[in-house]
PQR file with spaces between the fields and no chain letter, atoms N, CA, C, O and H, PARSE charges and radii, in Angstrom:
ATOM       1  N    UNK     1      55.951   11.649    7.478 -0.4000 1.5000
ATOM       2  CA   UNK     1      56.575   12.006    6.225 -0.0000 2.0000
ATOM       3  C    UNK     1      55.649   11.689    5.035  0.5500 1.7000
ATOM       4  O    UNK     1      55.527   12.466    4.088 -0.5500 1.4000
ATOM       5  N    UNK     2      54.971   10.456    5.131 -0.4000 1.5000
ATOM       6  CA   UNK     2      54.081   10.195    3.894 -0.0000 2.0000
ATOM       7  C    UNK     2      52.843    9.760    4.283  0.5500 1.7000
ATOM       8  O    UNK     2      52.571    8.917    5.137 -0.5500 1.4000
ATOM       9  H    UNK     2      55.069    9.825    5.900  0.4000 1.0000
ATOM      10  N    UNK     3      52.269   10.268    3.734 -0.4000 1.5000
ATOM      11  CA   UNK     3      50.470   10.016    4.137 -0.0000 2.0000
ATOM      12  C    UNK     3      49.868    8.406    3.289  0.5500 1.7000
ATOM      13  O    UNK     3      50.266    7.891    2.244 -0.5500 1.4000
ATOM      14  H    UNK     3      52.490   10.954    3.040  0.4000 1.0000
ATOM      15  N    UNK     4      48.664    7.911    4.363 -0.4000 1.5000
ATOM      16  CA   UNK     4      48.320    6.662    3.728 -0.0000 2.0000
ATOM      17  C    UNK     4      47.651    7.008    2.336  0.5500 1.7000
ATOM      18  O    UNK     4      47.148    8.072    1.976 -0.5500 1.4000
ATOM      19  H    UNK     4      48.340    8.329    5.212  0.4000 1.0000
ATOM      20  N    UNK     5      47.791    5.782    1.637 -0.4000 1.5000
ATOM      21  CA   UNK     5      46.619    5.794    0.327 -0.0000 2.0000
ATOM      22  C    UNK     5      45.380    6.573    0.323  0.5500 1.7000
ATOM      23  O    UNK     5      45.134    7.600   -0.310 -0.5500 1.4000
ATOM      24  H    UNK     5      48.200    4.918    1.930  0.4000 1.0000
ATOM      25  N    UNK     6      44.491    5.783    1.297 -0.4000 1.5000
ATOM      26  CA   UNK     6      43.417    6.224    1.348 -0.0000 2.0000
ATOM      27  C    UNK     6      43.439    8.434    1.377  0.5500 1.7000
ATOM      28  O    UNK     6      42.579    9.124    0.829 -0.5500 1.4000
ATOM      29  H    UNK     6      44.691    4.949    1.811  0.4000 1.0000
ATOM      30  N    UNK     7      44.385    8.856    1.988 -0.4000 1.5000
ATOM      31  CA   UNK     7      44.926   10.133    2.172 -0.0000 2.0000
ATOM      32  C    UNK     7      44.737   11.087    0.860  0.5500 1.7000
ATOM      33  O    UNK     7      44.061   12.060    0.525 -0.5500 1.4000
ATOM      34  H    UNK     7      45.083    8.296    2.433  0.4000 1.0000
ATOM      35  N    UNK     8      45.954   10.043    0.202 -0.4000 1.5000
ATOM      36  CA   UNK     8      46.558   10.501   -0.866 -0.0000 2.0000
ATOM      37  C    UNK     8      45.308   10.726   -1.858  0.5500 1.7000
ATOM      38  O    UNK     8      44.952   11.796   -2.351 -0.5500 1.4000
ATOM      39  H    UNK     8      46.503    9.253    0.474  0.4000 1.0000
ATOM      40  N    UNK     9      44.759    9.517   -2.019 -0.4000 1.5000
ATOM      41  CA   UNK     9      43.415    9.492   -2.978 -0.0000 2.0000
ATOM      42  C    UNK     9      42.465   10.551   -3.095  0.5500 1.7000
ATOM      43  O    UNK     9      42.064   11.109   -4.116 -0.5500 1.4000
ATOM      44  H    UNK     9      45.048    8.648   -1.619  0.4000 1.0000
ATOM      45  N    UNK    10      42.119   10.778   -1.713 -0.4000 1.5000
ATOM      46  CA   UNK    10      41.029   11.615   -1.611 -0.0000 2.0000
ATOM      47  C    UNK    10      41.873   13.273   -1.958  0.5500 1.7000
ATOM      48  O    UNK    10      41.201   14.253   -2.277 -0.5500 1.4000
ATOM      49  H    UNK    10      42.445   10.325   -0.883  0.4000 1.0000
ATOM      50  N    UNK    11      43.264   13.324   -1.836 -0.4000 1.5000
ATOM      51  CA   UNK    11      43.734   14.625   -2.700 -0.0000 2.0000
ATOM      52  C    UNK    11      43.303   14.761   -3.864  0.5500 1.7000
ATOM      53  O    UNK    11      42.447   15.534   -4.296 -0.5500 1.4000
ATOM      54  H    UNK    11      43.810   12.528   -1.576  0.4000 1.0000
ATOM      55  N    UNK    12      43.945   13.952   -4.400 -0.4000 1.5000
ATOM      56  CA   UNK    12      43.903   13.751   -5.936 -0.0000 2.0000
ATOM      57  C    UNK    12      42.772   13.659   -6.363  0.5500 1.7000
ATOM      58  O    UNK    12      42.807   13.549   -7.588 -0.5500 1.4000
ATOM      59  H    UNK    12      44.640   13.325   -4.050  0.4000 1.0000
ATOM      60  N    UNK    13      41.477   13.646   -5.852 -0.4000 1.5000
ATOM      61  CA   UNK    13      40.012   13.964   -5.914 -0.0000 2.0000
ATOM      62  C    UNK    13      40.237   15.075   -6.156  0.5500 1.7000
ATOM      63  O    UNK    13      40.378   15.336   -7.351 -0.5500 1.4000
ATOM      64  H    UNK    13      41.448   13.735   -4.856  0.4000 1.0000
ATOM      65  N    UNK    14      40.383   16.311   -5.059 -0.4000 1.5000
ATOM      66  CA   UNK    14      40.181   17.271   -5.012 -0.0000 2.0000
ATOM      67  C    UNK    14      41.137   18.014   -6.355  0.5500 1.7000
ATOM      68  O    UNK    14      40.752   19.014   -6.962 -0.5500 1.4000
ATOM      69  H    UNK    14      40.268   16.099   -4.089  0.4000 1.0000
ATOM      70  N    UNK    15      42.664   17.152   -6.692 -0.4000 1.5000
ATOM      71  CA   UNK    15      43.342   17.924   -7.826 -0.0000 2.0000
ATOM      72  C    UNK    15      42.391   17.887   -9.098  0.5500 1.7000
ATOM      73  O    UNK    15      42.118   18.895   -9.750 -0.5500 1.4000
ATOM      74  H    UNK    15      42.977   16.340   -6.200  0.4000 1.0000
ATOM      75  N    UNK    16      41.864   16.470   -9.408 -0.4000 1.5000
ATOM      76  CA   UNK    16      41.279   16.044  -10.530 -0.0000 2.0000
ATOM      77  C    UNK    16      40.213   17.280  -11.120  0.5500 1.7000
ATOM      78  O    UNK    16      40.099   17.471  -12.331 -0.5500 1.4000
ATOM      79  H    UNK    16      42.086   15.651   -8.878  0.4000 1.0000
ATOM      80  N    UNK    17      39.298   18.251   -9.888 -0.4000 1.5000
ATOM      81  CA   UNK    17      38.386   19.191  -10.543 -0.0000 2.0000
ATOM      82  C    UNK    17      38.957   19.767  -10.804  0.5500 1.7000
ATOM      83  O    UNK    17      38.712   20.443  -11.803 -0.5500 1.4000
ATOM      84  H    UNK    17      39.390   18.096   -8.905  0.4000 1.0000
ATOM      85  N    UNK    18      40.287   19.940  -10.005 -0.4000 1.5000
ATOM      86  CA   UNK    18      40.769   21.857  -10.297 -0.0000 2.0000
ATOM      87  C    UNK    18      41.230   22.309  -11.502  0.5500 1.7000
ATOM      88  O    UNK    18      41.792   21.692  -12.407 -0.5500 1.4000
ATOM      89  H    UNK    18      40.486   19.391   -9.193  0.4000 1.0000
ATOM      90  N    UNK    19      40.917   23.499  -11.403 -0.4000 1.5000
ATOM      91  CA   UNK    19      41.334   24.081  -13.214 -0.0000 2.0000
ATOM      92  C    UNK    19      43.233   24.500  -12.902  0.5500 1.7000
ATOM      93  O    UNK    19      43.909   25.052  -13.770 -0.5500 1.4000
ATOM      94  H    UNK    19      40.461   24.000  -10.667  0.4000 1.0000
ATOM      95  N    UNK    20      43.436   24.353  -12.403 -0.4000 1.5000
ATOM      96  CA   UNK    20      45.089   24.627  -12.056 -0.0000 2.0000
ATOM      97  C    UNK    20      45.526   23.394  -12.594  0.5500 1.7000
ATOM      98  O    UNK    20      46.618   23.630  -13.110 -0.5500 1.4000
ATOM      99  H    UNK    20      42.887   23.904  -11.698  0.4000 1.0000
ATOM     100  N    UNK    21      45.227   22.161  -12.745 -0.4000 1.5000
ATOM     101  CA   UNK    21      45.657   20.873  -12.805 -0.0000 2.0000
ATOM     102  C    UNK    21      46.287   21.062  -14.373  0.5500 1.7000
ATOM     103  O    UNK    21      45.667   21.756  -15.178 -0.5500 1.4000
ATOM     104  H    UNK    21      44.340   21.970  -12.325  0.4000 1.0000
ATOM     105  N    UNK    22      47.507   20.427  -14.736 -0.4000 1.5000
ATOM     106  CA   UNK    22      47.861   20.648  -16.076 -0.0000 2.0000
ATOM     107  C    UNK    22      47.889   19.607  -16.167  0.5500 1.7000
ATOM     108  O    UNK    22      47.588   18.944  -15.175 -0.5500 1.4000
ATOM     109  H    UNK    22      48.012   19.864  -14.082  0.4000 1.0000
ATOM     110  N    UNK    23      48.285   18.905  -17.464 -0.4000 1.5000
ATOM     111  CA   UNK    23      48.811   17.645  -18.300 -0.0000 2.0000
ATOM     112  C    UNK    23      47.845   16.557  -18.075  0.5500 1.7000
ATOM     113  O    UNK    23      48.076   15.419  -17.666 -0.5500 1.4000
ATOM     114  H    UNK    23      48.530   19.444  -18.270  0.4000 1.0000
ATOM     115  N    UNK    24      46.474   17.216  -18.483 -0.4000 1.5000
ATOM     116  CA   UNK    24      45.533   16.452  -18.240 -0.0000 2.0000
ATOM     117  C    UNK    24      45.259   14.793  -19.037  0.5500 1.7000
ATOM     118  O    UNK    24      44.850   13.689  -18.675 -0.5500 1.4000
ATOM     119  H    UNK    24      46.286   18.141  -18.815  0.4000 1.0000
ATOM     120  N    UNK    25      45.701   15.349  -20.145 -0.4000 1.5000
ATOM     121  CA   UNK    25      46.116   14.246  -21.019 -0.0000 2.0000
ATOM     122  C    UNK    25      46.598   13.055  -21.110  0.5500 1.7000
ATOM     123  O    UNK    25      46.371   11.992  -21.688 -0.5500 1.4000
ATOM     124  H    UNK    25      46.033   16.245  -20.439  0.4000 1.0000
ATOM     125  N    UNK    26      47.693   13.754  -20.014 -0.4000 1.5000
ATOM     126  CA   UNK    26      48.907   12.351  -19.540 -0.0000 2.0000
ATOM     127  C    UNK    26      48.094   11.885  -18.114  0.5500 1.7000
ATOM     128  O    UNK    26      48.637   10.851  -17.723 -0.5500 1.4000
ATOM     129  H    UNK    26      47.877   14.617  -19.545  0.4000 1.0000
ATOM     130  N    UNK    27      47.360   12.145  -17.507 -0.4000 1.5000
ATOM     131  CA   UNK    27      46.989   11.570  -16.705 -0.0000 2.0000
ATOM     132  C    UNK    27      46.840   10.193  -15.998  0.5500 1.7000
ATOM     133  O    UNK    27      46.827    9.847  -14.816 -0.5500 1.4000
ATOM     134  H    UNK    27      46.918   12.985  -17.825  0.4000 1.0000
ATOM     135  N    UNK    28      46.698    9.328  -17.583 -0.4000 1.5000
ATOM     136  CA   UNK    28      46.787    7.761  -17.596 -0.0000 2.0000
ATOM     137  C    UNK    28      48.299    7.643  -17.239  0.5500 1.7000
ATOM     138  O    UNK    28      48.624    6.482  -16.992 -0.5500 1.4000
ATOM     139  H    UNK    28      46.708    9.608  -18.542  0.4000 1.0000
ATOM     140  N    UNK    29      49.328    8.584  -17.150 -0.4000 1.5000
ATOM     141  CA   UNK    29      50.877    7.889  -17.018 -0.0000 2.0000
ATOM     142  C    UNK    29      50.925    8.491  -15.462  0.5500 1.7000
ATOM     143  O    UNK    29      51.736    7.962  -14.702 -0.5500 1.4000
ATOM     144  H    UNK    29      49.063    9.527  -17.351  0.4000 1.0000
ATOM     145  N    UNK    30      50.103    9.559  -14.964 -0.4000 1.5000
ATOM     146  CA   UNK    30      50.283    9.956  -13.268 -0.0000 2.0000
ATOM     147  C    UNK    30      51.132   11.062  -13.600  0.5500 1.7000
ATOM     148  O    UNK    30      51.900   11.382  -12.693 -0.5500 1.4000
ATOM     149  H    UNK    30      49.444    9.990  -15.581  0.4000 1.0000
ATOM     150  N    UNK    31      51.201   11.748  -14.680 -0.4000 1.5000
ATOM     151  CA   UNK    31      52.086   13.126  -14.791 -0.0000 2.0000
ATOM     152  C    UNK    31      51.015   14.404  -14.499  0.5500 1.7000
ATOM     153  O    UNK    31      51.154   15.530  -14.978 -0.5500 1.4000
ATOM     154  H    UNK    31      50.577   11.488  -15.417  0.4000 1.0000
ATOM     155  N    UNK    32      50.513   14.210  -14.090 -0.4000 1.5000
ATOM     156  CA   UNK    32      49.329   15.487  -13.850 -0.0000 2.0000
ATOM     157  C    UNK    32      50.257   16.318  -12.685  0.5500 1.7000
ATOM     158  O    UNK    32      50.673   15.840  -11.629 -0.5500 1.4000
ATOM     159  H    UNK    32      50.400   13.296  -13.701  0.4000 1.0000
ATOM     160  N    UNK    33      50.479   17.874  -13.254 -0.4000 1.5000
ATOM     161  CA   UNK    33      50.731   19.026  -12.243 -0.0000 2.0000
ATOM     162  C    UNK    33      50.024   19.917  -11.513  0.5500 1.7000
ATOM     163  O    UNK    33      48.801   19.777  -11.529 -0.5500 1.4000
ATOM     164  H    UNK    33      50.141   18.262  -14.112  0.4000 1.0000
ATOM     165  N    UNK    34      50.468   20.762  -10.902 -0.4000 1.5000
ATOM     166  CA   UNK    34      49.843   22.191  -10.366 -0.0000 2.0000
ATOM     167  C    UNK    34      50.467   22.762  -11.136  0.5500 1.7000
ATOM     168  O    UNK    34      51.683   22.736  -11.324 -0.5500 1.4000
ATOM     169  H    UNK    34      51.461   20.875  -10.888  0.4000 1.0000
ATOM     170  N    UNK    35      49.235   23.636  -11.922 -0.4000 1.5000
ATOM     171  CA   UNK    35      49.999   25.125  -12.428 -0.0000 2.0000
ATOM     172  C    UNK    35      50.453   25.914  -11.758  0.5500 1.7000
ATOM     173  O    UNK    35      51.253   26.793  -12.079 -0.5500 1.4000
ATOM     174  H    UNK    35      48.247   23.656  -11.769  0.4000 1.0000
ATOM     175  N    UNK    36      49.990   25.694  -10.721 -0.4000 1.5000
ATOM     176  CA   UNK    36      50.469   27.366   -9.713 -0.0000 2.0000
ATOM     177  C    UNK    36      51.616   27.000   -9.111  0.5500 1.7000
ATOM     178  O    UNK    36      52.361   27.971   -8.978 -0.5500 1.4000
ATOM     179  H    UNK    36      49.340   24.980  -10.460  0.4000 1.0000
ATOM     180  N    UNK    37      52.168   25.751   -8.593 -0.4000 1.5000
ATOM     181  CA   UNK    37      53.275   24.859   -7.457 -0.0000 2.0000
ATOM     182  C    UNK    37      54.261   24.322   -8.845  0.5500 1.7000
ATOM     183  O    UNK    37      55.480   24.427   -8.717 -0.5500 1.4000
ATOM     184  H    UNK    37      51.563   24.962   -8.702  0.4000 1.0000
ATOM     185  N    UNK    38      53.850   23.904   -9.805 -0.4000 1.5000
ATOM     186  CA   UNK    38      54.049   23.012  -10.799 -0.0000 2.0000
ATOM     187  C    UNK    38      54.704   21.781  -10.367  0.5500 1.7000
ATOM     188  O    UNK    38      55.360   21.098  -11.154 -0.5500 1.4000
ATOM     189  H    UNK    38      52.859   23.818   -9.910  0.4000 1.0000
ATOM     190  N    UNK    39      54.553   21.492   -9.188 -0.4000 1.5000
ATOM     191  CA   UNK    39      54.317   20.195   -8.203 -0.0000 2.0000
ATOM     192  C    UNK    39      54.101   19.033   -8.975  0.5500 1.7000
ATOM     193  O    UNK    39      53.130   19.377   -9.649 -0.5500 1.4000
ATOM     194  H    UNK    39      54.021   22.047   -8.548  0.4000 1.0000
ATOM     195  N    UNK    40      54.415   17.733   -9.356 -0.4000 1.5000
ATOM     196  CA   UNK    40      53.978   16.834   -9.785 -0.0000 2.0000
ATOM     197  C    UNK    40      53.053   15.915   -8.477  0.5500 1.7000
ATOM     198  O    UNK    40      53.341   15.444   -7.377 -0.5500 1.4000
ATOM     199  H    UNK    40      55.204   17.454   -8.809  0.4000 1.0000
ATOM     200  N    UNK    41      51.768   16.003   -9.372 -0.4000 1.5000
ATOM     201  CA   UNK    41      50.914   15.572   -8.055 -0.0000 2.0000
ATOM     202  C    UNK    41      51.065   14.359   -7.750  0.5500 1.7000
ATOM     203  O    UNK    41      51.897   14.189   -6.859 -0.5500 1.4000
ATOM     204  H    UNK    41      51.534   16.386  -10.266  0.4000 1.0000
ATOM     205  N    UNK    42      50.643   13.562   -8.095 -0.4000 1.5000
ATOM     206  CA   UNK    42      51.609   12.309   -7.650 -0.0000 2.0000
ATOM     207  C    UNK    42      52.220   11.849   -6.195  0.5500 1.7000
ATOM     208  O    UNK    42      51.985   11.016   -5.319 -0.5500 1.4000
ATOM     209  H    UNK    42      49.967   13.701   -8.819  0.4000 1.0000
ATOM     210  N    UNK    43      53.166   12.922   -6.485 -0.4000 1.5000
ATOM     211  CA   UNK    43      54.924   12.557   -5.578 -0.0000 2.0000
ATOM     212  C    UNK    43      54.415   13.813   -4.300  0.5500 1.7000
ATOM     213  O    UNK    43      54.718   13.689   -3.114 -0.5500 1.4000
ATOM     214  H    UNK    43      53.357   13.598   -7.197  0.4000 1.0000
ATOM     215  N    UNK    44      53.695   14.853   -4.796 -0.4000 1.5000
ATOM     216  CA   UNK    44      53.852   15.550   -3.995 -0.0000 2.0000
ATOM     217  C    UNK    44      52.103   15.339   -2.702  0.5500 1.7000
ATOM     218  O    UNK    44      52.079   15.825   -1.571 -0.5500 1.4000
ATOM     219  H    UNK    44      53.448   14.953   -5.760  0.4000 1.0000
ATOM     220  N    UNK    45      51.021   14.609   -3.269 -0.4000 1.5000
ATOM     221  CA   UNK    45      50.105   13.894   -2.886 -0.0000 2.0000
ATOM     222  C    UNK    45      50.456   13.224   -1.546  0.5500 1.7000
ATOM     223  O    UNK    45      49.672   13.227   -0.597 -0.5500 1.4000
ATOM     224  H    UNK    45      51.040   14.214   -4.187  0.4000 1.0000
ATOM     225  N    UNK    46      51.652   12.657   -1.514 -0.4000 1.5000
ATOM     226  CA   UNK    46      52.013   11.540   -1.072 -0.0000 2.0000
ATOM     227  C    UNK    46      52.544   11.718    0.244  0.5500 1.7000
ATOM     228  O    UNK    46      52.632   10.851    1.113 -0.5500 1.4000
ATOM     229  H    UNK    46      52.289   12.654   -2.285  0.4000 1.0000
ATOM     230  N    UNK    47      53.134   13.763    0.368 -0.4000 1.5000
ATOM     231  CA   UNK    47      53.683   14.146    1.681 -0.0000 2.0000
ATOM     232  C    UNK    47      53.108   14.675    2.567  0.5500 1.7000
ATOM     233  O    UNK    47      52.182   15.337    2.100 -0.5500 1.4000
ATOM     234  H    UNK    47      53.063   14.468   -0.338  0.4000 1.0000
ATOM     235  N    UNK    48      53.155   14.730    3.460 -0.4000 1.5000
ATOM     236  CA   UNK    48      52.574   15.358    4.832 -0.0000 2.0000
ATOM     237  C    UNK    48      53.085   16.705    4.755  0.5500 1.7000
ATOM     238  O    UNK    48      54.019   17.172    4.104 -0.5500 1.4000
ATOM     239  H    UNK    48      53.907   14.192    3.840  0.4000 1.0000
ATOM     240  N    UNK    49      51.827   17.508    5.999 -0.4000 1.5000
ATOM     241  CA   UNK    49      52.201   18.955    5.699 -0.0000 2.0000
ATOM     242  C    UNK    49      53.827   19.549    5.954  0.5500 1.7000
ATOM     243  O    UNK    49      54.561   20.452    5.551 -0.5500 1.4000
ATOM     244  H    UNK    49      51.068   17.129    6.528  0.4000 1.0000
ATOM     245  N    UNK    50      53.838   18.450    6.859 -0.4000 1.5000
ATOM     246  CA   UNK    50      55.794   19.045    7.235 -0.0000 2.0000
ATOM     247  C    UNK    50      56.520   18.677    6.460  0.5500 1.7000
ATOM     248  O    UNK    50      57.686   19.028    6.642 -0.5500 1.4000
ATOM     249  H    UNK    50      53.242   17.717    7.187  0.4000 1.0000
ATOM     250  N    UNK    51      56.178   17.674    5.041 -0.4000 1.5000
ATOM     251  CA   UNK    51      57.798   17.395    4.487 -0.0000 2.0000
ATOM     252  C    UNK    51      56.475   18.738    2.917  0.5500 1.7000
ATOM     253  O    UNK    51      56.011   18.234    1.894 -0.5500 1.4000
ATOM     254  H    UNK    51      55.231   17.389    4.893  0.4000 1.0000
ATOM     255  N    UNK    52      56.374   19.472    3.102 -0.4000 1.5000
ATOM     256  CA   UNK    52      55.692   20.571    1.923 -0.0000 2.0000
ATOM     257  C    UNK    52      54.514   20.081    0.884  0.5500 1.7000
ATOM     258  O    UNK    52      54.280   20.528   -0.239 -0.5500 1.4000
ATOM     259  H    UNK    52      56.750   19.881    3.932  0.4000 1.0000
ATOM     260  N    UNK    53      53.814   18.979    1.629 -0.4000 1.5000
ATOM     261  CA   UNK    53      52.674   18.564    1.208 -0.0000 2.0000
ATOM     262  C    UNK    53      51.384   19.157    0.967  0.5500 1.7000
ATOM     263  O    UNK    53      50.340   18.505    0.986 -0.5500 1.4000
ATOM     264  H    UNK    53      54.004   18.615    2.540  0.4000 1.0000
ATOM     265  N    UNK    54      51.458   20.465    0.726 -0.4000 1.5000
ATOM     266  CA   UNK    54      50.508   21.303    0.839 -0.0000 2.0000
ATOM     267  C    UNK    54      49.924   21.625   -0.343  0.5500 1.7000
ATOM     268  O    UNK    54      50.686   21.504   -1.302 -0.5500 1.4000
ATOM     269  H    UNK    54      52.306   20.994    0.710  0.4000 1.0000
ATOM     270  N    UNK    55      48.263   22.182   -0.721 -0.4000 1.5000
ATOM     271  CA   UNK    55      47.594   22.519   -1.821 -0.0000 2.0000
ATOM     272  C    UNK    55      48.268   23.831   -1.627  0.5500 1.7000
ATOM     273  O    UNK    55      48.485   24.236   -0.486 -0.5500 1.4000
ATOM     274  H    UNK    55      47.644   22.280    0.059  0.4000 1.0000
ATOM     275  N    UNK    56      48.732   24.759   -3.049 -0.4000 1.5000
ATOM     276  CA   UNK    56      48.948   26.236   -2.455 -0.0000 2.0000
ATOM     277  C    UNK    56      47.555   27.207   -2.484  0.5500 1.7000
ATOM     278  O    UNK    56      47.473   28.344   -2.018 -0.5500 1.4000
ATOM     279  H    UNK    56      48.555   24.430   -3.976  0.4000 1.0000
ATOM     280  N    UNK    57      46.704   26.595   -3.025 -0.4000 1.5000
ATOM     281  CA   UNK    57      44.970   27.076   -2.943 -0.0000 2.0000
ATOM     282  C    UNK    57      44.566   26.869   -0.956  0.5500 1.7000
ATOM     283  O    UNK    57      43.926   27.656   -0.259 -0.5500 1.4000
ATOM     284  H    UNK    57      46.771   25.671   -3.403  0.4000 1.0000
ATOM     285  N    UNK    58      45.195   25.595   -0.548 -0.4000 1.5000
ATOM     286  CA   UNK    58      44.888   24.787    0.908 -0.0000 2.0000
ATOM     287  C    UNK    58      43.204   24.405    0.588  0.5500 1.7000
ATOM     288  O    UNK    58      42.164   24.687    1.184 -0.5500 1.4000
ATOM     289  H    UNK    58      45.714   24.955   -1.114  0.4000 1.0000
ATOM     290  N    UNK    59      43.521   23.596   -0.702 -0.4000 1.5000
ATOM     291  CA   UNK    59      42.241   22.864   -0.931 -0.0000 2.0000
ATOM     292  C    UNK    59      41.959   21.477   -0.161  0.5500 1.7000
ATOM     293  O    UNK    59      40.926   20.846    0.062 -0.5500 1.4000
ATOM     294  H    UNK    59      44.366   23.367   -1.186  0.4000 1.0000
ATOM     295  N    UNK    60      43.501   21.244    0.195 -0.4000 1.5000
ATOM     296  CA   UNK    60      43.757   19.874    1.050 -0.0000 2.0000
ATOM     297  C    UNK    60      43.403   19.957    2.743  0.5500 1.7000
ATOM     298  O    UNK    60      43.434   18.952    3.452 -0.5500 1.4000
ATOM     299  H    UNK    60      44.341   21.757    0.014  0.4000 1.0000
ATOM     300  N    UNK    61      43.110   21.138    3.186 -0.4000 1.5000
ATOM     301  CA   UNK    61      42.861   21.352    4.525 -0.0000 2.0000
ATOM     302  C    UNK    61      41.877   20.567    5.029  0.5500 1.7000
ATOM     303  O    UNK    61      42.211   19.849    5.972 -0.5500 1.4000
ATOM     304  H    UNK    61      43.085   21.954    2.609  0.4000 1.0000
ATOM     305  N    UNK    62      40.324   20.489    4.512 -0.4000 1.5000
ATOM     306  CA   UNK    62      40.035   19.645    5.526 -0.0000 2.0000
ATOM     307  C    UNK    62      40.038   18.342    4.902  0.5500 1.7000
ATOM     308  O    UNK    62      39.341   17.641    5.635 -0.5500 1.4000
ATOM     309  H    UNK    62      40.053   21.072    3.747  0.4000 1.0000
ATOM     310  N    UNK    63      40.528   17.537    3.771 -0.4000 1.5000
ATOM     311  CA   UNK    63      40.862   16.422    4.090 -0.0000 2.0000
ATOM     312  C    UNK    63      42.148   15.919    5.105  0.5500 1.7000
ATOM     313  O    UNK    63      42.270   14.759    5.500 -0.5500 1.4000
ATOM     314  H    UNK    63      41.095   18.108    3.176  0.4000 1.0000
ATOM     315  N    UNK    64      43.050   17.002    5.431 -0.4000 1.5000
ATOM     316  CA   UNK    64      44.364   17.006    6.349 -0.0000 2.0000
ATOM     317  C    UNK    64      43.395   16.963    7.357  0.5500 1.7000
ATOM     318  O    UNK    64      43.656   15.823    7.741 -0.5500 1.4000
ATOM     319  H    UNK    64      42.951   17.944    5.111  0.4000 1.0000
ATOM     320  N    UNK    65      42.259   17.407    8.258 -0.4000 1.5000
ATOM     321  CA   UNK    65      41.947   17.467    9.184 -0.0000 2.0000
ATOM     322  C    UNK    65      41.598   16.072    9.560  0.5500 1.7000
ATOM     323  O    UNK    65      41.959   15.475   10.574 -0.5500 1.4000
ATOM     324  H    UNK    65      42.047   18.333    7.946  0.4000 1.0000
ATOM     325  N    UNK    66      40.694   15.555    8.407 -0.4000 1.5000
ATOM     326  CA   UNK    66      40.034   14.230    8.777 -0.0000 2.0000
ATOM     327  C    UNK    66      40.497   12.871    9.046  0.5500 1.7000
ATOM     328  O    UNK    66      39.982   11.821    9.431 -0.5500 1.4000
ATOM     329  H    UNK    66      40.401   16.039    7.583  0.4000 1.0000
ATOM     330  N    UNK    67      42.306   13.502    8.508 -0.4000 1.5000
ATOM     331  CA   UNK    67      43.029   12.122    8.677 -0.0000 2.0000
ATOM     332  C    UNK    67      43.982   12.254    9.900  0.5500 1.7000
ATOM     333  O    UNK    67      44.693   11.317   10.261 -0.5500 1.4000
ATOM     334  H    UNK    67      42.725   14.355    8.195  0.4000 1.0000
ATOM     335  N    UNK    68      43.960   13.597   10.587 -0.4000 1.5000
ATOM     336  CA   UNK    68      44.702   13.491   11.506 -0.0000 2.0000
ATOM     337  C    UNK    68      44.503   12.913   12.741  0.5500 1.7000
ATOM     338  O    UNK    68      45.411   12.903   13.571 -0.5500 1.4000
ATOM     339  H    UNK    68      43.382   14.359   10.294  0.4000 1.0000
């Protein structure tokens, strides 16, 4: 259901370049979205592919590979 830290982190790498990423601003509070999902990354970082943890780009694929 929820992926480790180390997991999660290395997403949020990959959100941090993307130009989809909104509320860049707020970032220091952890409100950063997907424009395209409008997903709060965060909360949604945090799930595995079965509870809808997914990049909708599937920028998260091969870090999903490396932790499986």
């Amino acid at each position: 259901m929820l992926v480790s830290k180390e997991h999660q982190n290395e997403r949020l790498k990959i959100c941090g370049s993307c130009d989809h990423r909104k509320n860049k601003f707020l970032a220091i509070f952890n409100m950063d979205s997907c424009g395209l999902c409008k997903c709060n990354l965060k909360a949604k970082s945090k799930l595995d592919r079965d509870f809808y943890g997914v990049c909708p780009l599937d920028k998260w694929k091969d870090i999903d590979l490396k932790f499986e």
